[in-house]
C-alpha positions in Angstrom: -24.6 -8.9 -61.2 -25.6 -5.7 -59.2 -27.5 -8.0 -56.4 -24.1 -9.6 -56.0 -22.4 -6.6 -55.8 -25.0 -5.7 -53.4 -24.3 -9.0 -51.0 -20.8 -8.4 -51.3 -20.6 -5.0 -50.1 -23.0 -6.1 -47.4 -20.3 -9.0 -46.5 -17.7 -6.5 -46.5 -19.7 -4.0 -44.1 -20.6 -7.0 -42.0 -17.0 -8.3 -41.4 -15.4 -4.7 -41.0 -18.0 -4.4 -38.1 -16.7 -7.6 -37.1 -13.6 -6.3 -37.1 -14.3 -3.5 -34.7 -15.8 -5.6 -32.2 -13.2 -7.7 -32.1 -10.3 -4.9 -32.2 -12.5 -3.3 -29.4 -12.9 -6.9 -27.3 -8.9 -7.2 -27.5 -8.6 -3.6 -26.2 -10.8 -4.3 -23.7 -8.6 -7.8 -22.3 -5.3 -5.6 -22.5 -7.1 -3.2 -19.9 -6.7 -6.2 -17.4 -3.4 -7.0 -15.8 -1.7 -10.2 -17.8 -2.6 -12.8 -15.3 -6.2 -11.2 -14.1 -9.4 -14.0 -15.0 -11.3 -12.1 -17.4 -8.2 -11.0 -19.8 -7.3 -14.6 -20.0 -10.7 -15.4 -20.7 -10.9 -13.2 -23.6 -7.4 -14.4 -24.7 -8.6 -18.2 -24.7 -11.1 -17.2 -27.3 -9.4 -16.5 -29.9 -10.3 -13.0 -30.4 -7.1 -12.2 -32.1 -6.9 -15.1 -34.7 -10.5 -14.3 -35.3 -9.4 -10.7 -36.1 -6.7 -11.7 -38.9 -9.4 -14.3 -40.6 -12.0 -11.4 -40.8 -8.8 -8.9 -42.0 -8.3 -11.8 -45.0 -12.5 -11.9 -45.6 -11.9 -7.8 -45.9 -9.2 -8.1 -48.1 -10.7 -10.6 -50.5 -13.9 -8.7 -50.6 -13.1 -5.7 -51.3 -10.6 -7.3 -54.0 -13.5 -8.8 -55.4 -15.8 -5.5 -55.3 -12.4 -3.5 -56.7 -11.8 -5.7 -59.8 -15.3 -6.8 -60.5 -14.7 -10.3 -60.0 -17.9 -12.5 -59.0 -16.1 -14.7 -56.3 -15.5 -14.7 -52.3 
């Protein structure tokens, strides 16, 4: 049980540096001007729907790690 503990904490440090990276990657497009090359390059990836999947993998996680439950 405490190994996965262990791997879920690790998922849930994994994912919130996920996170950042991605919050940093959209910050980064909205320097550009709406139409420029590189900001709608960024914006075709999906950076923002990629951001709210990792923010539900958080969520579950840490639910899991909160209440003890064994499932992600």
């Amino acid at each position: 049980m405490q190994q996965r503990h262990a791997d879920m904490f690790e998922e849930s440090r994994k994912a919130e540096q996920i996170h950042t990276h991605l919050a940093a990657l959209e910050q980064l497009a909205n320097s550009y001007p709406e139409n420029h090359s590189t900001r709608l390059l960024i914006e075709s990836l999906g950076a923002s729907r990629a951001r709210s999947v990792i923010e539900g993998v958080i969520s579950t996680v840490r639910g899991s790690l909160s209440s003890g439950c064994s499932g992600t």
